[in-house]
ROMI-317046 format. One record per residue: z negated, y, x of N, C-alpha, C, CB in turn; residue number from 1. Coordinates in Angstrom, 1 decimal. Glycine has a CB too. Layout:
<<Z, Y, X>, <Z, Y, X>, <Z, Y, X>, <Z, Y, X>, NUM>;
...
***
This chain:
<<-1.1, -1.4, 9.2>, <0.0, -0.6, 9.7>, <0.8, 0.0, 8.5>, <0.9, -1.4, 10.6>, 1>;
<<1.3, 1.3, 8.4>, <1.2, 1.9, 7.8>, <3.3, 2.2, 8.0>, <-0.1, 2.7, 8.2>, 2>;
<<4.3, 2.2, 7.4>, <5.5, 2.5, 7.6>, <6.3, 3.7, 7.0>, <6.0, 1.5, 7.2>, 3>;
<<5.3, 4.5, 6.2>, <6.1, 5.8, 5.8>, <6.6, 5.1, 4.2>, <7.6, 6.4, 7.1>, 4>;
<<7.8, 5.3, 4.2>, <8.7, 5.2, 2.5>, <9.0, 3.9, 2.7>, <10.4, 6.3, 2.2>, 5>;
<<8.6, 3.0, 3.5>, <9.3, 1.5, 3.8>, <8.6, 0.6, 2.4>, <8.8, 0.7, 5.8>, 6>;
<<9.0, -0.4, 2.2>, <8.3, -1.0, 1.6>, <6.7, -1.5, 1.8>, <9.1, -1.7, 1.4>, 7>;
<<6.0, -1.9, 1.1>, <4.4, -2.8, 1.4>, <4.5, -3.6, 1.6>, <3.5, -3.2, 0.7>, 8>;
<<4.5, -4.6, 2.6>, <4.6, -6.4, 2.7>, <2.9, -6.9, 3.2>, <6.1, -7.1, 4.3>, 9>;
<<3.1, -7.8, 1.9>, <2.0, -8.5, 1.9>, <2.1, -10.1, 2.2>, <1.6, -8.2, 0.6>, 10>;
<<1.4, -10.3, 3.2>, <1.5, -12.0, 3.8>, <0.1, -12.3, 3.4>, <1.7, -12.3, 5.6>, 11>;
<<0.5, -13.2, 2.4>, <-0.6, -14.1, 1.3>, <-1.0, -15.3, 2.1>, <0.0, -14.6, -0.3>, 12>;
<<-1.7, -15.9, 2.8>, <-2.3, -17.8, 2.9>, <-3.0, -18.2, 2.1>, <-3.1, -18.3, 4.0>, 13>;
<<-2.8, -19.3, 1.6>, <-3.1, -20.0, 0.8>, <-4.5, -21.0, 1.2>, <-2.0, -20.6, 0.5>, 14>;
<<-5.6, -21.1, 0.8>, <-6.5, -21.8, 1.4>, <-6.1, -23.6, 0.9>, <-8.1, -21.0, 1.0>, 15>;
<<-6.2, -24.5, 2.4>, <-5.7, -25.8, 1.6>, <-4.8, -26.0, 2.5>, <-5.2, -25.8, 0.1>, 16>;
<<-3.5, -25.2, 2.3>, <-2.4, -25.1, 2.7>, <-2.1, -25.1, 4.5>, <-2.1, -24.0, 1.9>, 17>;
<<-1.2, -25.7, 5.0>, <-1.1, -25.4, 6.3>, <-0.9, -24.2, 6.7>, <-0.3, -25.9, 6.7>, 18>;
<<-1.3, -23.9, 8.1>, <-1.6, -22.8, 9.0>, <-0.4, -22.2, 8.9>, <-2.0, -23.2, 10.5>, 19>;
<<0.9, -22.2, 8.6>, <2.2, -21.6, 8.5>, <2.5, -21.6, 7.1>, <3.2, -22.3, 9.3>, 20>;
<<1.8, -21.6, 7.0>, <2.7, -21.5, 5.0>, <1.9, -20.3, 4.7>, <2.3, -23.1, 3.3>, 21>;
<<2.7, -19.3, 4.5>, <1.7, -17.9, 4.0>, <3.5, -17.3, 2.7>, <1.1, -16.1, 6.2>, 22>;
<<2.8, -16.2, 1.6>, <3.9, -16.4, 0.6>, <3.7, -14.8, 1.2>, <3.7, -17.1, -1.2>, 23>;
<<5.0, -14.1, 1.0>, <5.1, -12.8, 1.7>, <5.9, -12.2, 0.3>, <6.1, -12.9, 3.4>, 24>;
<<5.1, -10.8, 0.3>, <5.7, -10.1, -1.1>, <5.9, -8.8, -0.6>, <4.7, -10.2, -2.5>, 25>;
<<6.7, -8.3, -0.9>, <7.2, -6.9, -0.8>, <7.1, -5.9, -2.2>, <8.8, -7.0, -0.4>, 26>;
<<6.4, -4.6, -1.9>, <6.3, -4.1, -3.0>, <6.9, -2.2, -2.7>, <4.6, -4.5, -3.3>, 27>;
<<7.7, -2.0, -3.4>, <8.6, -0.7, -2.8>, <7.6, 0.6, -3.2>, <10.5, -0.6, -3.7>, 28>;
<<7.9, 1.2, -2.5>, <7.4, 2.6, -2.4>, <8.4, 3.9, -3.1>, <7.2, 2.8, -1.0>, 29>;
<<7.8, 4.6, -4.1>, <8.6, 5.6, -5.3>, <8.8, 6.5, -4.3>, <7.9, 6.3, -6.9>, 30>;
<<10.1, 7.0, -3.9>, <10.3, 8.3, -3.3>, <9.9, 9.4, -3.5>, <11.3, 8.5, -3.2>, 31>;
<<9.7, 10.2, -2.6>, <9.4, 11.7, -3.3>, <10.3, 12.8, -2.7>, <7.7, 12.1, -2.9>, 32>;
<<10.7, 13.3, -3.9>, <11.8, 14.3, -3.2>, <11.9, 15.2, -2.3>, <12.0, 15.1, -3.9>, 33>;
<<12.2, 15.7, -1.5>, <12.5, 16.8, -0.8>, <11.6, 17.7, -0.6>, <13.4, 17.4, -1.2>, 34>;
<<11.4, 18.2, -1.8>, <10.9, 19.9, -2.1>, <9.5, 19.3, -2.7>, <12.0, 21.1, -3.5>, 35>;
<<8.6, 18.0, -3.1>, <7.3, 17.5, -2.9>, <6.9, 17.2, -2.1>, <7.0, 16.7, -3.3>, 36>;
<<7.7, 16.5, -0.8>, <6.9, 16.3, 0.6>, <6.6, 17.6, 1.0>, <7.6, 15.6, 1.9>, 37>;
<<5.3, 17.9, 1.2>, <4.8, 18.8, 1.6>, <4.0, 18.5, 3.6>, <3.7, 19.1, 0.2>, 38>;
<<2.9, 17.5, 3.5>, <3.0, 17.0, 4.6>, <2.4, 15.4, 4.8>, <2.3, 18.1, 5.5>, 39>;
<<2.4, 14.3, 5.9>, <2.4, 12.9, 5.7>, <0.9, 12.8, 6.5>, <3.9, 11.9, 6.3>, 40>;
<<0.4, 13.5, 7.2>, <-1.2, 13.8, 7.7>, <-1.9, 13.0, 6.8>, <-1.7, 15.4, 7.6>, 41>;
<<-2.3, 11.8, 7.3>, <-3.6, 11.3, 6.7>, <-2.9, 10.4, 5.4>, <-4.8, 12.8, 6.2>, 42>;
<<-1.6, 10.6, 5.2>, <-0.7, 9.6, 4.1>, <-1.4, 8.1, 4.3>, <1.3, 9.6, 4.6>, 43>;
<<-1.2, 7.5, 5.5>, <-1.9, 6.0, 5.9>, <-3.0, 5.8, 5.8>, <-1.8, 5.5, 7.1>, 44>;
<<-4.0, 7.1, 6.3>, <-5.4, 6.5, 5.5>, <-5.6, 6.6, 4.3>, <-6.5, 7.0, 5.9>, 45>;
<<-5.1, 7.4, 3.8>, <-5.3, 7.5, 2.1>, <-5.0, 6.5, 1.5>, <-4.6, 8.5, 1.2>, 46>;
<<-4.0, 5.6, 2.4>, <-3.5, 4.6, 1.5>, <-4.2, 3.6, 1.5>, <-2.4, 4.1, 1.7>, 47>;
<<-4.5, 3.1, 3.2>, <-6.0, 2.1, 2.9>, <-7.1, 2.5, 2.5>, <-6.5, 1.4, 4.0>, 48>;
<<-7.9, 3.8, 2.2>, <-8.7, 4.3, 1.5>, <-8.2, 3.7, -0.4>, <-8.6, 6.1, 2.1>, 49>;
<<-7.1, 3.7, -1.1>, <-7.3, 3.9, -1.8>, <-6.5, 2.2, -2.2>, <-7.1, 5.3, -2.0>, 50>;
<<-6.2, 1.4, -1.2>, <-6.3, 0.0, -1.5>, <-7.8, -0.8, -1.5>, <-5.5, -0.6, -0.6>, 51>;
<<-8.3, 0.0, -0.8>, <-10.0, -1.2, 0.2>, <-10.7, -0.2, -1.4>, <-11.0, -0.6, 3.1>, 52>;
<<-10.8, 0.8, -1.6>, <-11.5, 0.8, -3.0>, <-11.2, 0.2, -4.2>, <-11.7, 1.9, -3.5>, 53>;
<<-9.9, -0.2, -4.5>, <-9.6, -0.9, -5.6>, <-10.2, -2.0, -5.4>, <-8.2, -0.9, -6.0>, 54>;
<<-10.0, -2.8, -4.3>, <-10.2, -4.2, -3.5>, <-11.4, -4.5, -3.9>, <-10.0, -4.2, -2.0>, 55>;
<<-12.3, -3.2, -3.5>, <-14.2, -3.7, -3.3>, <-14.1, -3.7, -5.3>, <-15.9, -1.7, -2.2>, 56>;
<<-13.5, -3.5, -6.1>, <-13.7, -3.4, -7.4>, <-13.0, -4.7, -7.8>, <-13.1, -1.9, -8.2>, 57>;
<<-12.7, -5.8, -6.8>, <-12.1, -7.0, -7.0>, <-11.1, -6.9, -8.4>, <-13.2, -8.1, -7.1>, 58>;
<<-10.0, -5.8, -8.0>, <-8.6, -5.3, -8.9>, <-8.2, -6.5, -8.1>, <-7.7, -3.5, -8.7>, 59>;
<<-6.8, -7.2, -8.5>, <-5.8, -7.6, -8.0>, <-5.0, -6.9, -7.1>, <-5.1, -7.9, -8.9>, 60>;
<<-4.5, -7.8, -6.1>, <-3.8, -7.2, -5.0>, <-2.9, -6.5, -5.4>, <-3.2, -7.9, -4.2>, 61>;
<<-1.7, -6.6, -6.4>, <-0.5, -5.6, -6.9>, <-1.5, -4.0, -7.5>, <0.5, -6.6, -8.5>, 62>;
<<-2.4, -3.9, -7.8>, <-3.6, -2.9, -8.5>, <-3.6, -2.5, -7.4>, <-4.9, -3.4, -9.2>, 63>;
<<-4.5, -3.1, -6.0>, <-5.0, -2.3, -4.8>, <-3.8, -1.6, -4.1>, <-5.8, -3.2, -3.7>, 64>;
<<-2.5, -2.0, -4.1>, <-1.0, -1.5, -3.2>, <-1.1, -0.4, -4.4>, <0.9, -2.8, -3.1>, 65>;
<<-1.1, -0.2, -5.8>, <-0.4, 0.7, -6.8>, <-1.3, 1.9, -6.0>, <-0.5, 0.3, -8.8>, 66>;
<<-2.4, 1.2, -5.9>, <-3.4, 2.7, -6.2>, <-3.5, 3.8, -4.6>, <-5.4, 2.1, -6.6>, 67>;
<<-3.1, 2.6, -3.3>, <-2.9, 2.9, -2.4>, <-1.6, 3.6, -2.3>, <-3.3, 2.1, -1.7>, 68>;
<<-0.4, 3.4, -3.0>, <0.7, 4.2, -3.2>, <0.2, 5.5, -3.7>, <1.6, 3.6, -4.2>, 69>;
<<0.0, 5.6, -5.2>, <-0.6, 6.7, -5.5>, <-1.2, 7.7, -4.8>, <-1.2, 6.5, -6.1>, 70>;
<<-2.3, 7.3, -4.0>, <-3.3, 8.4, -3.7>, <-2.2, 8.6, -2.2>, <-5.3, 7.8, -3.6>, 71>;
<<-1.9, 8.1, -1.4>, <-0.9, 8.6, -0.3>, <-0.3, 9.4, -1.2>, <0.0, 7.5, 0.6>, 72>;
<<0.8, 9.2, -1.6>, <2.2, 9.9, -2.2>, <1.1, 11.6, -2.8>, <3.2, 8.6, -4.0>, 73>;
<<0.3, 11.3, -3.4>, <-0.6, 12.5, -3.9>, <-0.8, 13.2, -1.8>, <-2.7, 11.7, -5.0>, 74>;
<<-1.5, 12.9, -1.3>, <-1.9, 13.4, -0.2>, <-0.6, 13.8, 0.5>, <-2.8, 12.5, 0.5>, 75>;
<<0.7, 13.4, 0.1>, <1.6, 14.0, 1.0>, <2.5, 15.3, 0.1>, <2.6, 12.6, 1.5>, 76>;
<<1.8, 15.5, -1.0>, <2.2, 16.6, -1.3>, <1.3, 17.8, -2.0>, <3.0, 16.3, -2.0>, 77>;
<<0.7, 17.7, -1.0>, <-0.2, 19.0, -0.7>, <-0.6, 19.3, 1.4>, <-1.9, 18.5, -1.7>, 78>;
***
């Protein structure tokens, strides 16, 4: 699920660990001005498009959110 400019929250479980213990991380999203939003069409898939490819390249999770930031924020200004 996909929130626009909201932050990324990521709910981590731990294998081992009980069924309720998951570590939750929030990762913020760089604004884009005004006069760069061009349009948000296809912004959410680009983003899991461009997390699930870092992911299959077994990047670290903070790596797969950067790159899924990126390539959305790119797709919303054009």
């Amino acid at each position: 699920m996909t929130y626009g400019p909201k932050p990324v929250i990521v709910a981590r479980h731990t294998p081992g660990f009980s069924d309720d213990t998951c570590e939750i991380t929030e990762y913020s999203v760089p604004q884009l001005r005004e006069n760069e939003l061009i349009d948000t069409n296809g912004a959410g898939d680009s983003f899991v498009g461009g997390f699930l490819a870092a992911y299959h390249l077994d990047k670290p999770i903070e790596e797969c959110i950067t790159t899924g930031i990126k390539l959305s924020s790119a797709v919303c200004q054009h």
